[in-house]
C-alpha positions in Angstrom: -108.4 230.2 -53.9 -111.6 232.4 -54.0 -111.8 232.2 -57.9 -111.3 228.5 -57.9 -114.2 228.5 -55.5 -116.8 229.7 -58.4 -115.2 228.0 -61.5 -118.3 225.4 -61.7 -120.5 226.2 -64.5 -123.6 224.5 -62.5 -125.7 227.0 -60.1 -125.9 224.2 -58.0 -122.6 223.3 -57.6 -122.1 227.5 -56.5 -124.6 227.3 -53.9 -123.3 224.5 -52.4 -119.6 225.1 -52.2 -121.1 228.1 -50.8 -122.8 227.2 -48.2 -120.4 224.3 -47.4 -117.9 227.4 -46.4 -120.5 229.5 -44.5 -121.3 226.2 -42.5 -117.1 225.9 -41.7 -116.8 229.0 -40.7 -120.0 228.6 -38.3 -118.7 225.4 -37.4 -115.0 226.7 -35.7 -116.6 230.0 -34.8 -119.3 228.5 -32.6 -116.6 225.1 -31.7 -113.9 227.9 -30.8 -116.9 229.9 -29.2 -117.9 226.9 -26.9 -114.7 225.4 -26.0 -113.6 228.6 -25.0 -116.5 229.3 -22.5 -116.4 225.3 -21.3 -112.7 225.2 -20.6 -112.7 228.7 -19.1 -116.0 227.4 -16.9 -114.6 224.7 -15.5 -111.3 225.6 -14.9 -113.1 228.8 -13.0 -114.9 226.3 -11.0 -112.7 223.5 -10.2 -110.4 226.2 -8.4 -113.1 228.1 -6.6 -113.9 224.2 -5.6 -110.7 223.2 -5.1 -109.8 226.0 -2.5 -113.3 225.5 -0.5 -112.5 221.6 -0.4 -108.8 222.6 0.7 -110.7 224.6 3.9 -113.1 222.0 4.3 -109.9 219.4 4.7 -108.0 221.9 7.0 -110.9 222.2 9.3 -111.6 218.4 9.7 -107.7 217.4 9.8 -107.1 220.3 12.6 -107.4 217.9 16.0 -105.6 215.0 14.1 -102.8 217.0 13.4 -102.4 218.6 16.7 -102.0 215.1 18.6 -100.6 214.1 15.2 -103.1 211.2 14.8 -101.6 209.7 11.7 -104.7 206.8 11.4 -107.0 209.6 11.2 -105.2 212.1 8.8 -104.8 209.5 6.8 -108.3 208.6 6.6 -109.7 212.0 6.0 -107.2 212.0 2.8 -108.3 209.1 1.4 -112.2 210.0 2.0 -111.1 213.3 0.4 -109.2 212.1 -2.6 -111.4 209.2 -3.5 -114.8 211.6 -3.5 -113.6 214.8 -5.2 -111.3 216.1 -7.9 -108.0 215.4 -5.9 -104.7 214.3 -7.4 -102.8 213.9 -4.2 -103.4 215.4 -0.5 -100.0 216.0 2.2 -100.1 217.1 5.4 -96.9 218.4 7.0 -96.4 219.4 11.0 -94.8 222.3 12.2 -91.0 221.2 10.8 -92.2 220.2 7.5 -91.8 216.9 7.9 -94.7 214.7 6.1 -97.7 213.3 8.8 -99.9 211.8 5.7 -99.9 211.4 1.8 -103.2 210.1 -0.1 -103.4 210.2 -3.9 -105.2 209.1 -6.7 -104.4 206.6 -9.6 -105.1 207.7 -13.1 -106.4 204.8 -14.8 -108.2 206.3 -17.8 -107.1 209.0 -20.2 -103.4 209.2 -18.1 -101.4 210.8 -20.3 -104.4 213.3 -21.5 -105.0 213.9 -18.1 -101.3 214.4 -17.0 -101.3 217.0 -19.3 -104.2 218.7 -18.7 -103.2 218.5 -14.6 -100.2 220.9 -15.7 -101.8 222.9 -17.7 -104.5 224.0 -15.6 -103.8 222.8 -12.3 -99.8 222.8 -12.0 -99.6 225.0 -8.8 -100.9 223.1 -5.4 -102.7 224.8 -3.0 -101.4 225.4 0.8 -103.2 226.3 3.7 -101.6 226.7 7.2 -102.9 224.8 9.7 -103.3 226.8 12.7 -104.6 225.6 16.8 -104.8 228.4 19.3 -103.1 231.1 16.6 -100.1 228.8 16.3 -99.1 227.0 13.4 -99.1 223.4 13.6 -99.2 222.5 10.3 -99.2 222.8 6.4 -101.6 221.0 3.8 -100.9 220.8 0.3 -103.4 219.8 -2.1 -102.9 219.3 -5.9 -106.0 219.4 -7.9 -107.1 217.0 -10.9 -108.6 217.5 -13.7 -111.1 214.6 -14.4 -114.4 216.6 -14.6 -112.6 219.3 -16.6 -111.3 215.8 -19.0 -114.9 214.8 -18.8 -116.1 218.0 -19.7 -114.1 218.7 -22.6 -114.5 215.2 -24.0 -118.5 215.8 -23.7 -118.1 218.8 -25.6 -115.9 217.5 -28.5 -118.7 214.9 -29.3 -121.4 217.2 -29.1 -119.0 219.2 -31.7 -119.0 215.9 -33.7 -122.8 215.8 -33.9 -122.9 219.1 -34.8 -120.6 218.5 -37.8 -122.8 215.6 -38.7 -125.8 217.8 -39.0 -123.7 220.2 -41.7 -122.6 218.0 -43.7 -126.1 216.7 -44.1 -127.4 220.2 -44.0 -125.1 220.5 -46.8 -127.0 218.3 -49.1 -130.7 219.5 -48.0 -130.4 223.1 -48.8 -129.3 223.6 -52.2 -132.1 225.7 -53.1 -131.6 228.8 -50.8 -129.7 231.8 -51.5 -126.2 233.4 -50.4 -128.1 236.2 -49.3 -130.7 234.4 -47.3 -128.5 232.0 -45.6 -126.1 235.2 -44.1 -129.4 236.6 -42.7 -130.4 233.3 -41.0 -126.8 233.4 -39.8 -126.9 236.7 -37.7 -129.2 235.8 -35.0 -127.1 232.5 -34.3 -123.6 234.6 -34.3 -125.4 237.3 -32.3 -126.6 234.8 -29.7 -123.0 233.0 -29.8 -121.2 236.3 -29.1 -123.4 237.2 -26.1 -122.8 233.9 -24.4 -119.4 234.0 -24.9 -118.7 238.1 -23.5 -121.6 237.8 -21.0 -121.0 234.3 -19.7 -125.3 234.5 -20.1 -125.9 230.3 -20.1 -129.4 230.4 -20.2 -129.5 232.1 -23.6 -130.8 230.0 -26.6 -130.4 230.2 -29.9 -133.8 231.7 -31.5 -136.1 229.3 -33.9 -135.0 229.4 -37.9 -136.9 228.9 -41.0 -133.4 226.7 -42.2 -134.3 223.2 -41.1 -130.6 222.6 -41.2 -130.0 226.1 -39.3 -132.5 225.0 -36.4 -130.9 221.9 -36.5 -127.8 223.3 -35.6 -129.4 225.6 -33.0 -130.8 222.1 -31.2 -127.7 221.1 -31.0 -126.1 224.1 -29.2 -129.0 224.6 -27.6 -128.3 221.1 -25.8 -124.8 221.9 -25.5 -125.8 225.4 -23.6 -128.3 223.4 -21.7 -125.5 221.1 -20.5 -123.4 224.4 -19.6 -126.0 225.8 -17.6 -126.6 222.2 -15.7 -122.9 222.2 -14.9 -123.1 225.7 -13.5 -125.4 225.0 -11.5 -124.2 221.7 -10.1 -120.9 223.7 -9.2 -122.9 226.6 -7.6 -124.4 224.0 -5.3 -121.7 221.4 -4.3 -119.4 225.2 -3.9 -122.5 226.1 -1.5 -122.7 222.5 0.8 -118.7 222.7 0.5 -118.6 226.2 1.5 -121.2 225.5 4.7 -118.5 222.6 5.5 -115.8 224.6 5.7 -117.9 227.7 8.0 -119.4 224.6 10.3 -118.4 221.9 12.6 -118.8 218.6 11.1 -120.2 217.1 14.7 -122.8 219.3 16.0 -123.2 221.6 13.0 -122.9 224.6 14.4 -120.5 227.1 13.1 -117.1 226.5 13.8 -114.5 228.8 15.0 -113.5 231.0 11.7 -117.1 231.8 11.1 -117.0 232.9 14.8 -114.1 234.9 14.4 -115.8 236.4 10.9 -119.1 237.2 12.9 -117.7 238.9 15.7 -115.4 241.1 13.5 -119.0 242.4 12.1 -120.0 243.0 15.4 -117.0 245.8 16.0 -117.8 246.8 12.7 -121.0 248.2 13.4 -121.0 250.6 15.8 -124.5 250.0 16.5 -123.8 246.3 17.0 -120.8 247.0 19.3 -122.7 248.8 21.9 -125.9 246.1 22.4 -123.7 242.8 22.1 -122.0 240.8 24.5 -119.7 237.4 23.8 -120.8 234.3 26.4 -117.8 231.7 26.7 -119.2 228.0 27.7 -116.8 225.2 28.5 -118.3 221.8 30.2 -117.4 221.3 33.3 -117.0 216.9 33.7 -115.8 216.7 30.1 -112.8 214.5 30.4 -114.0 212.8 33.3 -116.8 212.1 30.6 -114.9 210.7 28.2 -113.3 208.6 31.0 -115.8 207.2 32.4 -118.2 206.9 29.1 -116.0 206.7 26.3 -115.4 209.5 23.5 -118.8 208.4 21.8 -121.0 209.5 24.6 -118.5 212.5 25.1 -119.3 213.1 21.1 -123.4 212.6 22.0 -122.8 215.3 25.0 -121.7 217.9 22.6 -124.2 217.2 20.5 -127.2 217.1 22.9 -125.0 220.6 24.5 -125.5 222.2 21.0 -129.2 221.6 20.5 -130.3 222.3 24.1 -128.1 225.5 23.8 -129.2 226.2 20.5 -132.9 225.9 21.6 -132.5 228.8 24.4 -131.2 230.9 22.3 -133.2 233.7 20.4 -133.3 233.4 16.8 -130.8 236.4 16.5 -128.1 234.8 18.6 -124.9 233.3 17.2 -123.8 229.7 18.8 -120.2 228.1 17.5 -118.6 225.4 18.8 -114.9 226.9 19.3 -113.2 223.7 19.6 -112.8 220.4 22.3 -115.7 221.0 24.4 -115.7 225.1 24.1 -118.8 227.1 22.9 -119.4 230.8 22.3 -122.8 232.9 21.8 -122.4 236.2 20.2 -125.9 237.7 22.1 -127.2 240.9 20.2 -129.3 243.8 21.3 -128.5 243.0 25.1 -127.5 246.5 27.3 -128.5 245.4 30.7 -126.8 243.0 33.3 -130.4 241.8 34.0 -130.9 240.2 30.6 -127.6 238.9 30.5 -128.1 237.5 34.0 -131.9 235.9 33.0 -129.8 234.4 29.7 -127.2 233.0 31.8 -129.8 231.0 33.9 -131.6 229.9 31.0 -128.8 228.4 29.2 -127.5 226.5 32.7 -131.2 224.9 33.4 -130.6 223.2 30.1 -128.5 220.7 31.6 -130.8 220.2 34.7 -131.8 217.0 32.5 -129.1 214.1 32.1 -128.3 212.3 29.0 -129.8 209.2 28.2 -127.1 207.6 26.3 -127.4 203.8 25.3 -129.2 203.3 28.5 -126.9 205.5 30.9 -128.2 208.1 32.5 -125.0 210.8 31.6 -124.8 214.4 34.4 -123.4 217.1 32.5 -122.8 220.8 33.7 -121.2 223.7 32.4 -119.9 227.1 33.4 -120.6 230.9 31.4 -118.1 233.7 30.9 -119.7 236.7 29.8 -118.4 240.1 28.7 -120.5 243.3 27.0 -118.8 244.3 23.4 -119.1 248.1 24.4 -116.5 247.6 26.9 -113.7 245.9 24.5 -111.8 247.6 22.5 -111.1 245.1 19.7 -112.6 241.0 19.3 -109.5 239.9 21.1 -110.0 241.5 23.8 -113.5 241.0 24.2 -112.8 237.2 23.7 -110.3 237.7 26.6 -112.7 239.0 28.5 -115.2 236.6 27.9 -112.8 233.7 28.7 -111.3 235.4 31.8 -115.1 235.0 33.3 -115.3 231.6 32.2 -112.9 230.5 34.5 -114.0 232.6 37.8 -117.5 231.3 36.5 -116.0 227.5 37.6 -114.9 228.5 41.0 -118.7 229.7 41.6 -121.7 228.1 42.8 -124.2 229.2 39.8 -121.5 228.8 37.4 -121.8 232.4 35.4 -119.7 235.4 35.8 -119.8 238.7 33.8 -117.0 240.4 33.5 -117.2 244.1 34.7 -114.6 247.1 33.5 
């Protein structure tokens, strides 16, 4: 096959089947090169986004599921399903049997996209569902893969142009030498080959003295360009959809895992453990609240709670919203009951002020259990603590109690 290659008797002809098979083989190394990173990219991503949307879901579903609000379930799904890579969303209570289903039609490239679904996104993923350490539920999520479709079908007519450019390259550069096209080849394989073992996207390929070479590098510079837009783009949505799933989605505040994660890094540190202490804060006329107002102006008392809390805090201090109408402060370099005492009334003349809610004046109160770190030996039982002196805090005039080994 070699020796049929240089049978022509014109110079011309050699150089030019010649170059046409340097340009092939550049042509499926760099289209195998690229493919290879694209696909490996955004199947990468799509996971990492797929299980952050999955805790994102979990978190918001949580109260439905407990009073096993089907409406609502059903209507995160949908939201869910409609605004992300989702193929289908179930929820399931605590016997396995099905609360909600929600999925997605495939109207364009089905049977591409079918395929592509099982090849890189056959296995669901499940979470557990879980209120007050018990298990009330299961969600299953199956991801799809549209962008990854999108993606890939991007890249395939970005390979087309490139092929476009060779074969025109083909007929412009007849006069060069073997020698001198392999030389202008290395800096365009070398460049390749670190992108594809270093994963390093903001690379481009280096200028040319080939027209046909730099117009080859244009085009995979565009193509890298893309890839590194992409990257990005995932590196933010993962970051709002990884401050979803950490926060509450009414007040913004963290919610009760990131809680859990900061006060685990509080026992930790054994410096940390011995100047912290863990406040509890529940209202005290919640439900009659919500009774009397409706649950919107209960929903505008956590808020305004959160913010006026927030605000009396020190910029060190860690505020979550545990759930319902519960709060927690993880308070840092505190050693004395006197500070913890000054907090305490800080945090309770914040409600001295009534709500002004759609021209009703709304009273809310609330009552602080507080407990010192040093004197717990694990997060359990300094939440325990904490929420011991909570309650003795409601049967009390001033509404705070710290709890004393």
């Amino acid at each position: 096959m070699i020796a049929n290659l240089y049978k022509s008797n014109s110079l011309h002809s050699v150089f030019r089947k010649s170059q046409a098979t340097i340009f092939i083989i550049t042509l499926v190394i760099c289209s195998f090169t690229f493919v290879s990173i694209s696909t490996y990219t955004m199947e990468t991503y799509t996971k990492q986004n797929l299980n952050v949307l999955s805790l994102a879901v979990s978190e918001r579903i949580q109260p439905a599921v407990v009073f096993k609000d089907q409406q609502t379930i059903e209507q995160i799904l949908n939201e869910y399903t409609f605004q992300h890579s989702i193929r289908s969303i179930s929820v399931y209570d605590s016997h396995q049997n099905r609360l909600a289903y929600s999925f997605k039609k495939t109207d364009y490239y089905s049977k591409l996209q079918i395929l592509l679904d099982h090849f890189f996104l056959k296995d669901p993923i499940k979470l557990n569902i879980y209120h007050n350490n018990k298990q009330v539920g299961e969600l299953v999520v199956f991801g799809s893969s549209e962008k990854i479709l999108q993606f890939i079908l991007t890249i395939l007519i970005g390979l087309a142009v490139v092929m476009l450019f060779m074969i025109l390259a083909l007929w412009w550069s007849t006069n060069s030498t073997y020698r001198y096209i392999v030389q202008s080849m290395q800096p365009l394989t070398q460049t390749a080959q670190l992108v594809s073992q270093q994963k390093a996207y903001n690379l481009r390929f280096p200028d040319n003295n080939i027209k046909e070479f730099q117009d080859l590098n244009d085009v995979f510079n565009e193509l890298l360009q893309e890839i590194q837009t992409w990257h990005n783009h995932l590196q933010h949505e993962n970051h709002l959809l990884s401050f979803e799933a950490k926060h509450d989605h009414l007040t913004a505040l963290p919610n009760r895992s990131y809680f859990y994660t900061q006060l685990m890094h509080v026992f930790e540190n054994p410096n940390s453990r011995k100047t912290s202490a863990l406040i509890f804060i529940d209202n005290n006329n919640f439900k009659y609240i919500n009774d009397q107002y409706g649950h919107l102006a209960g929903d505008a008392v956590l808020q305004e709670m959160a913010n006026r809390l927030k605000q009396r805090l020190r910029h060190q201090d860690f505020i979550a919203r545990l759930g319902g109408d519960e709060f927690a402060v993880i308070l840092e370099s505190v050693t004395q009951v006197n500070h913890l005492i000054t907090i305490a009334e800080n945090l309770l003349n914040s409600c001295q002020q009534p709500l002004n809610f759609n021209g009703q004046s709304i009273h809310f109160s609330f009552s602080l259990g507080i407990a010192f770190s040093q004197f717990a030996s694990t997060p359990e039982e300094l939440i325990a603590q904490a929420d011991q002196a909570m309650y003795k805090a409601k049967h009390l005039t001033h509404h705070w109690f710290i709890h004393k080994p």
